[in-house]
C-alpha positions in Angstrom: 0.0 0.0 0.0 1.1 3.6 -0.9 1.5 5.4 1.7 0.6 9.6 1.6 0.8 11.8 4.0 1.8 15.6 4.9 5.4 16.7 4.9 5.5 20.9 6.0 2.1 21.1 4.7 3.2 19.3 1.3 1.4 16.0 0.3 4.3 13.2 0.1 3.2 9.9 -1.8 5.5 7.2 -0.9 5.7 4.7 -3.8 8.8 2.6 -2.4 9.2 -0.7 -0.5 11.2 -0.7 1.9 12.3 -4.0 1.3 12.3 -4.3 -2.3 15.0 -1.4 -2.3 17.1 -3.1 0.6 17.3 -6.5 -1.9 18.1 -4.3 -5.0 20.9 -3.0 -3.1 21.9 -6.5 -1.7 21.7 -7.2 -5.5 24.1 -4.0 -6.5 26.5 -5.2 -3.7 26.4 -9.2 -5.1 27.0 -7.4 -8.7 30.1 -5.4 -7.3 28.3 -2.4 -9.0 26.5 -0.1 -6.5 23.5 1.6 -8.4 23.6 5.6 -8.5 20.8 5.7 -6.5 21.9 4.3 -3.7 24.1 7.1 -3.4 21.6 9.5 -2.1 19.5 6.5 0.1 18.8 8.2 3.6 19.7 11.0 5.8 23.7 10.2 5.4 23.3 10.1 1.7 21.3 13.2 1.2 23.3 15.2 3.9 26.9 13.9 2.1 25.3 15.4 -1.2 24.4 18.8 -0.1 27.7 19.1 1.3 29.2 18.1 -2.2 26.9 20.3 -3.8 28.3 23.4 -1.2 31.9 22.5 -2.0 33.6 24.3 -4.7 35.8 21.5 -5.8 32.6 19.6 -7.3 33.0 22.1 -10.8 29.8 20.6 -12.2 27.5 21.3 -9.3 28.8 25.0 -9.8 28.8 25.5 -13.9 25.5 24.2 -14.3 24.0 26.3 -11.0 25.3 29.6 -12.8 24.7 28.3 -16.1 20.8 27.6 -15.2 20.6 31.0 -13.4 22.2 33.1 -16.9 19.5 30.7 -19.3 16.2 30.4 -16.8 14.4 33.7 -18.2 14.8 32.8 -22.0 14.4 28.9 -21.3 10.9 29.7 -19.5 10.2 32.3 -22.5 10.0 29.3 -24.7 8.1 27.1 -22.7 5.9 29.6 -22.1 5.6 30.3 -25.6 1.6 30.3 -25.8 -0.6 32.4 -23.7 -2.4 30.6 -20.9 -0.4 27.2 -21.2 0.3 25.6 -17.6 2.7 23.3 -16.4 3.0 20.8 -14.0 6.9 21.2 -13.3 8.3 17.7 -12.6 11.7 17.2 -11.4 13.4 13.8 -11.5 15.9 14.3 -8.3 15.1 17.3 -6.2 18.4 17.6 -4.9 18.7 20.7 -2.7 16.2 22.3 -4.8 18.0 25.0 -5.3 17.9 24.4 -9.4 14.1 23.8 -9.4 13.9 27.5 -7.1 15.4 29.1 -10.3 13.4 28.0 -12.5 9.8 28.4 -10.9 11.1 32.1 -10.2 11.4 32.5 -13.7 8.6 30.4 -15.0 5.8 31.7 -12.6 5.2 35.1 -14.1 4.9 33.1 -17.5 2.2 31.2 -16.5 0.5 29.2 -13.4 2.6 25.9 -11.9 2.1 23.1 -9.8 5.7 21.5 -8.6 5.6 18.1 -8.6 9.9 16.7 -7.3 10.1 12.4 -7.4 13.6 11.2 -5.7 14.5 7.7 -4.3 15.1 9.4 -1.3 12.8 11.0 1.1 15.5 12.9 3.2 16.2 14.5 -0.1 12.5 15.1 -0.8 12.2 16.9 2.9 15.6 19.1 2.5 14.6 19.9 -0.8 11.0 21.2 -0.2 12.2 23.4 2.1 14.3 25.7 -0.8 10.9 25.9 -2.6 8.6 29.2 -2.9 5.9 27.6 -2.4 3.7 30.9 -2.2 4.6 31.0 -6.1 2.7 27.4 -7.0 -0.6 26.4 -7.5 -0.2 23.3 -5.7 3.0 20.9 -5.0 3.0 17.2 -3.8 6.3 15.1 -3.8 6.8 11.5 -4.7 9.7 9.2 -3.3 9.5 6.9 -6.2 12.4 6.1 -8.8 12.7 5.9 -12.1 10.8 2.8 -12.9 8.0 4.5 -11.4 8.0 7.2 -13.5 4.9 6.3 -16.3 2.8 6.0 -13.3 3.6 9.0 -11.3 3.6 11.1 -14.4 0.3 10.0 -15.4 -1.0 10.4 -11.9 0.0 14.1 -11.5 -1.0 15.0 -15.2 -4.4 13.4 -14.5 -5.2 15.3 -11.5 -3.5 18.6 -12.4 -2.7 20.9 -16.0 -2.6 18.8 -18.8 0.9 19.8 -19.5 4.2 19.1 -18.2 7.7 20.1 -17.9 10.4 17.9 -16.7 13.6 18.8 -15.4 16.3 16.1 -15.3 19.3 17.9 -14.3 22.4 16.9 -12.8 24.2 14.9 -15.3 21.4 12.3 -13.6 21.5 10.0 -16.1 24.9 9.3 -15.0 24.4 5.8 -14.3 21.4 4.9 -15.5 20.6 3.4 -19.1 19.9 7.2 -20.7 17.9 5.5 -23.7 15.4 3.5 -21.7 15.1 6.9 -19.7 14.8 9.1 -22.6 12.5 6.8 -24.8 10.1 6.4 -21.6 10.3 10.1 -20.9 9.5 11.0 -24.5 6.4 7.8 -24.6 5.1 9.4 -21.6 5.1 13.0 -23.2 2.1 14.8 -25.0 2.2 17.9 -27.6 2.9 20.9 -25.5 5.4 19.1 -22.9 8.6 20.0 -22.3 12.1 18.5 -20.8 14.8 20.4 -19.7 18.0 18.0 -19.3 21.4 19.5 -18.1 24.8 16.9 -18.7 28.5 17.0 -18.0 29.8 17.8 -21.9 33.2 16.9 -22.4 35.8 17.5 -25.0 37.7 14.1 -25.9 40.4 15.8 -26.8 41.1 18.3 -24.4 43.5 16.2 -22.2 43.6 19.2 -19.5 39.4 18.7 -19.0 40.1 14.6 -18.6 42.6 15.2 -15.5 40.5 18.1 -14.1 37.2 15.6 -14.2 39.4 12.6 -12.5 40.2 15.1 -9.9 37.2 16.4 -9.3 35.7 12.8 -8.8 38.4 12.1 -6.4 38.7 14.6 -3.7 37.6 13.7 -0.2 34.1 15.1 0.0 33.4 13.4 -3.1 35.0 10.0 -2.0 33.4 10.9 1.4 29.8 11.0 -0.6 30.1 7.7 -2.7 31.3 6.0 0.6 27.9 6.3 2.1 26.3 3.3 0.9 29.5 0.8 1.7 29.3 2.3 5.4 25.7 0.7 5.1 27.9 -2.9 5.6 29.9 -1.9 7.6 33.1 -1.1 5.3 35.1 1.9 5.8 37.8 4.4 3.6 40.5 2.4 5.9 39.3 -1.0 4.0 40.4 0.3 0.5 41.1 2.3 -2.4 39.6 4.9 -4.4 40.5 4.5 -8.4 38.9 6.5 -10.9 39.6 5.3 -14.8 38.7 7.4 -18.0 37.1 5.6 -20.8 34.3 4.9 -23.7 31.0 3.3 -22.8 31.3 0.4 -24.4 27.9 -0.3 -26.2 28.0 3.7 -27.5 31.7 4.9 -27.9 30.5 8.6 -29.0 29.5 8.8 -24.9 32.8 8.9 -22.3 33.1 7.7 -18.9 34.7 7.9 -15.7 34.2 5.4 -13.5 35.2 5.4 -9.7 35.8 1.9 -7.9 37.0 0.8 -4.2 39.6 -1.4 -4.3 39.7 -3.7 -0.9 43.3 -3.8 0.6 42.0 -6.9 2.7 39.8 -9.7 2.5 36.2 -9.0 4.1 33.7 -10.6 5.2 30.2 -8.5 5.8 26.4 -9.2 6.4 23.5 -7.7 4.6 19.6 -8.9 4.6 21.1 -12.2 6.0 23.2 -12.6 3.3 27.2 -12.7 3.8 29.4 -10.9 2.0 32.6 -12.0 0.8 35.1 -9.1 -0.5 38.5 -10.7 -1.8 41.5 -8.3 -1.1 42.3 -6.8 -4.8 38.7 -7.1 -5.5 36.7 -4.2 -7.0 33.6 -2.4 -6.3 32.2 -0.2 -9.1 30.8 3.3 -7.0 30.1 5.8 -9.4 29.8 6.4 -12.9 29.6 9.7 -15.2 28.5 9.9 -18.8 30.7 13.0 -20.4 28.9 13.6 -23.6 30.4 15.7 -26.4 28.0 18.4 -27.7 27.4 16.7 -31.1 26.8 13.0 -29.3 24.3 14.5 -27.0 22.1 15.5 -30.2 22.4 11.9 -31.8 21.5 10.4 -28.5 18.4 12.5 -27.8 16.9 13.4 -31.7 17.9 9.3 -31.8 15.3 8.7 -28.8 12.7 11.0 -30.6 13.4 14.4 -29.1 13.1 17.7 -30.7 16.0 20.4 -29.5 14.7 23.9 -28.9 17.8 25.3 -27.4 20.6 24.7 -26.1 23.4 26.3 -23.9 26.6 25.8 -22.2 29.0 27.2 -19.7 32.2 28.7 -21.0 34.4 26.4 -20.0 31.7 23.7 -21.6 31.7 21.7 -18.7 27.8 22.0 -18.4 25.6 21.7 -20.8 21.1 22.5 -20.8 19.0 20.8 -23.2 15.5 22.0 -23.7 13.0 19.4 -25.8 10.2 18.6 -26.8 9.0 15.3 -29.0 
């Protein structure tokens, strides 16, 4: 059963079992390949996050705040192309919420919004709510939910609400996730009038000074602090391992990049989880983290590929970050 109750006045519909997610992640741990969203699972998660997020060396985080705050007034101009067209404003990951602010600050003298944040966390959900103005909405309800949820939540809040929405999936969040189910979902799910605003990590292959400034930034302590959280979960500590980050192609699309950031166990362990042991051989690797970098031109392909029509784009200056506005 779903459960739904108030959060600071804000309906929350919770849409996770508990227990499915702890054998999904007993799965990741089995796999050696920790899913992203365990990352941001629970208050140590979601509080080693914002700390990233408030921590200059994380160069992402930082481009694509200032790049979202420099494009928000044009980017809502064209959503908000047609008089009296609402929008439910749907954000895949809340995060701190302080992306989604900008953009209902913008977007609210265009036209009426209900705000409508899914994340797999609810400590994310309650931090993130709290950066919201909500006196500038029509209505907001939050969803902790993930992304294989996502035809039924969106159908739910367009259902009940305006009969048009506007996603935001920002964050480089397709990260680790398979972007082409996502985007081919995202774009089944969508309806004339709808909108998707998608910011990614763009990367320049051969620029050999960007490839060593992303392996650093994917290596400094609060970052290694962050993608620690779920090992701490069985009981395995920095003091247990490595952290290696390694630069390469995806290997089923080699127009995408990656870096991918493993622990490395300096011992044998032995660990428990959901009555299962764990057996970690010393030398033995557990895959963290992983980035898609996507070079401007690849980022096209991929989305026009997945039946998406680019209405603008933009990018920082040093084209670290990159914002995608679609439609089908």
């Amino acid at each position: 059963m779903v459960a739904q109750r108030r959060v600071q006045n804000i309906v929350l519909h919770n849409k996770i079992n508990e227990d499915s997610l702890q054998r999904e992640f007993l799965a990741s741990l089995q796999n050696r390949k920790i899913d992203s969203k365990f990352l941001y699972w629970g208050r140590i998660g979601t509080e080693r996050w914002q700390a990233l997020c408030q921590d200059k060396s994380y160069l992402y985080y930082q481009r694509e705040l200032a790049l979202l705050k420099k494009a928000a007034a044009k980017l809502c101009d064209s959503v908000h192309s047609e008089p009296n067209r609402h929008y439910n404003l749907i954000a895949l990951g809340i995060g701190n919420g302080d992306k989604d602010r900008i953009i209902i600050e913008n977007c609210y003298k265009k036209g009426r919004i209900g705000f409508f944040p899914i994340d797999i966390s609810e400590d994310m959900v309650r931090d993130g709510i709290e950066q919201i103005p909500i006196s500038l909405l029509e209505t907001m309800e939050a969803y902790v939910a993930d992304f294989s949820q996502l035809d039924l939540v969106n159908q739910a809040i367009r259902s009940a609400n305006f009969p048009n929405n506007f996603f935001l999936l920002l964050g480089n969040s397709v990260m680790s996730i398979n972007e082409l189910d996502v985007f081919r979902r995202l774009n089944k799910g969508m309806s004339a009038g709808d909108y998707l605003l998608l910011g990614v990590l763009l990367h320049d292959p051969n620029d050999v000074q960007s490839i060593s400034r992303l392996l650093e930034m994917y290596t400094t302590p609060v970052f290694q602090n962050f993608i620690l959280s779920p090992l701490e979960r069985i009981g395995i500590s920095s003091a247990d391992g490595n952290i290696e980050a390694e630069y390469g192609t995806n290997r089923f699309f080699p127009q995408i990049y990656t870096i991918e950031v493993f622990f490395s166990c300096k011992k044998n362990i032995t660990c428990n989880y959901f009555q299962q042991e764990i057996s970690l051989l010393k030398g033995e690797r557990i895959r963290l983290f992983q980035s898609h970098l996507y070079p401007e031109g690849s980022m096209q392909e991929v989305l026009e590929g997945t039946g998406f029509r680019i209405v603008d784009h933009f990018s920082s200056t040093d084209k670290l970050a990159g914002l995608f506005l679609c439609t089908k």
